[in-house]
N, C-alpha and C positions, 0 to 999 in steps of 0.2 A: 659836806652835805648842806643842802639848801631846806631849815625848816619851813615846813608849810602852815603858813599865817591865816587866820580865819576861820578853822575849826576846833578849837581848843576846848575843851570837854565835850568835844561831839562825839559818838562814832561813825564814821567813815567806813564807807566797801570797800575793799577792792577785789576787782575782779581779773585776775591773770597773773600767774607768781612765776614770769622769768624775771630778766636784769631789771626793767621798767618798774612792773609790780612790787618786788623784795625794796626797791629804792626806795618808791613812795609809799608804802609805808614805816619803812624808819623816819622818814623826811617828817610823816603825822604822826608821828611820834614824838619827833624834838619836838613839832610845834603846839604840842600838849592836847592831839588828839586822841581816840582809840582807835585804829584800825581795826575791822571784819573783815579778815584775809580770805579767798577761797579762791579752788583752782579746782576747774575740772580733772586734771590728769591726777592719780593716784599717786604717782611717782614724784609728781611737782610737789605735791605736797610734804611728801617726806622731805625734800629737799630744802624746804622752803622753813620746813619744821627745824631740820637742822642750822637752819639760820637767825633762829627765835625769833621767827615770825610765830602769830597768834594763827590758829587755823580756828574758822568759824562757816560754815556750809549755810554761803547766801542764797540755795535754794528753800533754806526755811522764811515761813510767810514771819513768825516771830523777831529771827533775826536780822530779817531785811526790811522789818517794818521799823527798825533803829535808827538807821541808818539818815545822815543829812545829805551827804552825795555820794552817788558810787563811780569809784574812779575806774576806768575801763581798761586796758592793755590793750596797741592799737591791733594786736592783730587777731581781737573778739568783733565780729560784726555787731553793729546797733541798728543798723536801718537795710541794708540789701546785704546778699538774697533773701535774709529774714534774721532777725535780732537773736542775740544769745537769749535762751530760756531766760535768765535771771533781769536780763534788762528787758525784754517784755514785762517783766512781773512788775518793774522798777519803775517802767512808763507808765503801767496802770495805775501805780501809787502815788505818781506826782512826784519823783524824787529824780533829783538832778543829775542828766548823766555827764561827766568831765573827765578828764585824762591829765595825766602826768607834764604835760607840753605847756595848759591850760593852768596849773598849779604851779608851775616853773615863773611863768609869769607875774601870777599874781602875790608871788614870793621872793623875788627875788630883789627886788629894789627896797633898799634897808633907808631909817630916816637917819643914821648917822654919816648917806650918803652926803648929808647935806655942807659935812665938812669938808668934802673932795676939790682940788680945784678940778678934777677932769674926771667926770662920773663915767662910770662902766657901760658898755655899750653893748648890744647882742645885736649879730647877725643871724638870720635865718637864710637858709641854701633849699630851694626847692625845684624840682624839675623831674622829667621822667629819667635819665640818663646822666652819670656824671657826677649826680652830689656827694656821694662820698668822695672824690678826685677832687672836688672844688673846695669842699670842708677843709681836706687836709691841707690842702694848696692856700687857701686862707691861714690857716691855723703857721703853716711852714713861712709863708711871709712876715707874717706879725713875729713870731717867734724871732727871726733872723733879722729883726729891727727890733729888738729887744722888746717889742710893747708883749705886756703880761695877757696870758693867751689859754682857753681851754674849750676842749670842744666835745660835744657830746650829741643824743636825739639819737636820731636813727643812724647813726656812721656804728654804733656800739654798744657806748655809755651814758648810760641812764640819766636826764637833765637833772633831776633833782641827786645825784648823788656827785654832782659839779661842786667846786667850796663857794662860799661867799662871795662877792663882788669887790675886789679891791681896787685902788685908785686906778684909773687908767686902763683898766682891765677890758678883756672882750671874747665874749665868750660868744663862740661861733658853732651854731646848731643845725646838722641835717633833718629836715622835717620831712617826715614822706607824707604821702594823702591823705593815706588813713589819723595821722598825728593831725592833718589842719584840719581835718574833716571834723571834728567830734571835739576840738579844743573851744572853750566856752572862751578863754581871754586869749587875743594873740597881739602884744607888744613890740612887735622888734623897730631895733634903731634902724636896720636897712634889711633891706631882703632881696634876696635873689632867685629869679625864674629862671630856669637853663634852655629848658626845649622841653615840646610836647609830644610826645608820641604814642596811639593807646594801648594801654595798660591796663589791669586790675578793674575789667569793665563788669565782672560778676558782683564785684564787690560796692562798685558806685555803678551801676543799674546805665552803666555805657559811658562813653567819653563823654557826653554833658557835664555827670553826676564828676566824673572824673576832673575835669577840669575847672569844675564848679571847686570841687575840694581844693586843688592848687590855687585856685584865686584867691581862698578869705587868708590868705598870710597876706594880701595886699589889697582888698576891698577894705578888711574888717579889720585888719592890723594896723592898718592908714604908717608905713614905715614913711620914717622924714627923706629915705633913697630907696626907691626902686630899683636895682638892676637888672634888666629884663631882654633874655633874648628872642630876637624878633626873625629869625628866619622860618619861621612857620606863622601861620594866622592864626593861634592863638594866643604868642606873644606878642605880634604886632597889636591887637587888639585889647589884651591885655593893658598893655602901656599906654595906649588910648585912654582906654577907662581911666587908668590912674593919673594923667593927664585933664583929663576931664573935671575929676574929682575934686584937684586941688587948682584948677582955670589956669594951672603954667606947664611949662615944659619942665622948666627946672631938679621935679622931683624924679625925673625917669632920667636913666644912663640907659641906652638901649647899647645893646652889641651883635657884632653877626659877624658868622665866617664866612656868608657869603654874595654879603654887599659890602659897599663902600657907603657908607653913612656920613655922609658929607653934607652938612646945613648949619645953624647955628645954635641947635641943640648939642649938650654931651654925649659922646657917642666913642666909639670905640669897636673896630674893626680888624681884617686879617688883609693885607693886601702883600705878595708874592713873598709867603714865610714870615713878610713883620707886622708885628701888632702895631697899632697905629689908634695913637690918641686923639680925639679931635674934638675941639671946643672954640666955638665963641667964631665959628665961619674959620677955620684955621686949625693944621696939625700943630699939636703941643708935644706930642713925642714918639716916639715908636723905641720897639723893642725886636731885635733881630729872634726867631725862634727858629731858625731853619736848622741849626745844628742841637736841638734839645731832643736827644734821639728818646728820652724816658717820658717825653710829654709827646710823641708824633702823631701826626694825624689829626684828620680835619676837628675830630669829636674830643680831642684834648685841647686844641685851640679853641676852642669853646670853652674848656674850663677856664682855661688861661684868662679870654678876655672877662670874664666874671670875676676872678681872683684878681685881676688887676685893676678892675673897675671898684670891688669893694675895698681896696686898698688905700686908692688913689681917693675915693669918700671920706677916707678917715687920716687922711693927710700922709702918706707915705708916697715919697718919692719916686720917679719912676726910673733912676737909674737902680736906687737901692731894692724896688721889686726885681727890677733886670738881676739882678745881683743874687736874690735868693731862688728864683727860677731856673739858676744854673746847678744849684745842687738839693732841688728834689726829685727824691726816686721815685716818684709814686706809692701807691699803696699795695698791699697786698690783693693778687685775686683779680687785678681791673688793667687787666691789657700789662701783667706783670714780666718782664724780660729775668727769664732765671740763667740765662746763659748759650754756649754750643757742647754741642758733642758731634766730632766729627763734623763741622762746618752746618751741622742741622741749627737751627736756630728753636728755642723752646720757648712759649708765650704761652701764661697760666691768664688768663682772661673768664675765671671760672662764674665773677659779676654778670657777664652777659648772659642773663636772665629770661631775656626778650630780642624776638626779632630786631627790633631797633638797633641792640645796644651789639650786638652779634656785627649788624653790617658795617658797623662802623671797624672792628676790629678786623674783618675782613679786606676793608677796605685798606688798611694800614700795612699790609705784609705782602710781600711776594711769594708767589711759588708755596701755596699752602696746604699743608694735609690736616685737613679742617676735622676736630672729633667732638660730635654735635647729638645732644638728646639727652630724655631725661626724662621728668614728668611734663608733659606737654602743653603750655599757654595755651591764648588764642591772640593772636593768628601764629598757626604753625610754622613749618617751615614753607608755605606759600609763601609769606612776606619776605623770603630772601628769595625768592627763583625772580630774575635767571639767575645762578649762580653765578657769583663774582667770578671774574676773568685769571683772579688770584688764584684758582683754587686748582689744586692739581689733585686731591682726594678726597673721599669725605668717608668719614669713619662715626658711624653709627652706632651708641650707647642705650643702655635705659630700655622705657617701658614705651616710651615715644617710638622705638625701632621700628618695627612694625608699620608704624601707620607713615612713617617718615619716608619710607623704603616705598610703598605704593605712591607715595606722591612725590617722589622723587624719579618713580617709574623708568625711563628710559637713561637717564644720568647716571653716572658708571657711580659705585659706590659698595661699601663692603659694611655688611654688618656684623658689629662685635659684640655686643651685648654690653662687656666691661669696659670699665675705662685701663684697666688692665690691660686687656689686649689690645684697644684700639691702639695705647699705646708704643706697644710692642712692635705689631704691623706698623702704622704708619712709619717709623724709626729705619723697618726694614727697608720700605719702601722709597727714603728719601735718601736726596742726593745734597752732599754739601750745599750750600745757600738755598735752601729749603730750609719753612719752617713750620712747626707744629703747635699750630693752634687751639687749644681747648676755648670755645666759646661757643656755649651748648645752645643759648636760646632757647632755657627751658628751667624751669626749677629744680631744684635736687632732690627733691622731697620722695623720690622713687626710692633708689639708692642711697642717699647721705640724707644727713640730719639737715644740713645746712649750705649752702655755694662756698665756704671756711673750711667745710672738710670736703667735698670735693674737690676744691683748687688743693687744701694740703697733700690730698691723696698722689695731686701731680705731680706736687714738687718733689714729694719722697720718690715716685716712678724716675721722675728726672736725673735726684740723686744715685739713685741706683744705673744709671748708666756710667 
């Protein structure tokens, strides 16, 4: 646990008691504050209660008039479509709204750093697609060069229930929007932009607001390495600004799958399967990936050159990244290969969230009996038509059925309602070297608590074949 320094006989809100919330406030607890714990959900509470946290209900004007800051859980609105009850009341008061990410920060650099010869470093991973895949893929190279390694943020686990900062150490953080949106301090040693593509635009009042949020890890962070990828106009531009900022080139590594980045900037590209390092007007190294069948596809090469760009920042070799690249499997849930049955091929991709993140998976398989839905984004399944050339079925879930089915209109397609059946049928339906893709391009919130138990739900359908 990371005590939180700076409020020490205060009390403290918080507002949201999942992993986040429960964390920070034991975190203001070591560091000699009172937490005000409250949660809307009934059931949170109890839960929250069996974990000796304090329950204190910050819709009273008494108990919220205590309070020095209230700490938020990112996934309570503060500003779009319109603020939780308790942080309106909290803006009307003048009382500081902050988050767990914002507290991590401004706690985590201890002064007996000062004995270290090689002080702790944090990375932060932000992007719409991929940061959990890039986190772990960070986290899996460091480990596999023995430098001391923990990772947390949005991949899971809570920043502040991360330990201490020990010599050498680097502790590598998925930040999502809502995390850089609302964090009053953002520090990092390097940071990482992946791709843009939009997202969660109810919440940040459209891609502006959206990409406004992704920015301040690198306007307001001012990290000493940018990583930043630049095959959309928001990364390119991005890196700009940050170029801008500091009048050189030097602090931006740009990378892309699908240019050649060839100038005298650091850069770092995809040219036929190899990654290819390039600095100073000149290739310094390339990395063969065309046989890494558990990273395939263009939107893993993506992670890669970020994962080897923030590697190659902090001085690790590029045969020894090569080296650890050969034995990671990936993550659970994100383009996950659980095996065959019968020459079918099974992929748990249950992460694909978003049309985005879906086409990429589609993109990566042949001969696919694709089972798709769920609670329904924006943009629908429009953003994938036409339908990839991959796809030899589509097997329709969830609460989206319906309206996925009309707009899929004349496109052959069968609806199942479960992911039960869809899996069932499709199975029937395929032929050895056929494969069955779950990548809903929708959130689970219909059906499942979470995209963790949807994808489990697969792999047990799986197991049972």
């Amino acid at each position: 646990m990371i005590p939180v320094r700076g409020y020490k006989n205060c009390f403290v809100g918080v507002l949201g008691l999942g992993l986040s919330g429960i964390a920070t406030a034991r975190a203001l607890e070591s560091g000699g504050a009172s937490p005000l714990c409250w949660d809307d959900d009934q059931a949170v509470r109890r839960e929250a209660k069996k974990c000796g946290v304090q329950i204190h209900d910050l819709n009273s004007e008494s108990i919220l008039s205590q309070v020095s800051v209230l700490v938020v859980s990112p996934g309570i609105p503060h500003l779009f479509p319109k603020p939780h009850p308790i942080i309106a009341k909290a803006l009307k008061k003048g009382i500081v709204i902050d988050n767990d990410i914002s507290l991590f920060f401004r706690s985590f650099a201890l002064n007996s750093w000062s004995q270290f010869q090689k002080i702790p470093k944090v990375i932060c991973v932000t992007g719409s697609n991929g940061k959990s895949t890039t986190t772990g893929l960070i986290h899996h190279i460091l480990s596999e060069n023995a430098v001391p390694v923990e990772s947390g943020g949005n991949i899971g686990r809570a920043v502040l229930s991360l330990k201490p900062g020990i010599e050498g150490e680097v502790k590598v953080l998925e930040i999502s929007s809502y995390q850089a949106d609302l964090a009053r301090t953002l520090q990092p040693d390097l940071a990482v932009f992946l791709n843009f593509t939009p997202d969660h635009s109810e919440r940040h009042a459209g891609n502006g607001g959206y990409f406004a949020a992704k920015s301040r890890l690198f306007t307001m962070g001012a990290p000493d390495k940018s990583i930043i990828g630049v095959d959309e106009i928001e990364g390119l531009f991005l890196s700009n600004v940050v170029r801008e900022e500091f009048k050189s080139a030097e602090p931006v590594i740009a990378f892309s799958v699908d240019s050649m980045l060839k100038g005298f900037n650091w850069s770092v590209f995809m040219k036929k399967g190899f990654l290819i390092e390039w600095r100073n007007g000149r290739q310094v190294a390339s990395v063969d990936l065309r046989e890494k069948i558990y990273l395939a596809g263009k939107h893993n090469h993506q992670n890669i050159c970020a994962a080897y760009a923030s590697c190659r920042s902090i001085g690790i070799a590029p045969k020894k990244i090569a080296a650890a690249l050969s034995t990671f499997k990936g993550l659970p849930h994100r383009m996950q290969i659980l095996g065959r049955k019968n020459g079918v091929l099974f992929v748990n991709d249950s992460k694909a969230t978003n049309c985005a993140s879906a086409s990429k998976a589609l993109e990566s398989f042949k001969n696919i009996h694709w089972i798709v839905g769920g609670k329904e984004k924006d943009p629908g399944i429009e953003g994938l038509m036409p339908i990839n050339k991959n796809v030899k079925g589509i097997y329709l879930i969830g609460s989206s059925e319906k309206s996925f089915s009309k707009k899929l209109s004349q496109i052959n397609h069968l609806k199942c309602q479960t992911l039960e059946k869809a899996v069932k049928i499709a199975f029937e339906n395929s032929k050895p070297s056929d494969t069955i893709l779950l990548a809903p391009a929708c959130s689970s919130f219909d059906q499942f608590a979470s995209f963790e138990e949807r994808g489990n739900r697969f792999i047990e359908l799986f197991k049972e074949f």
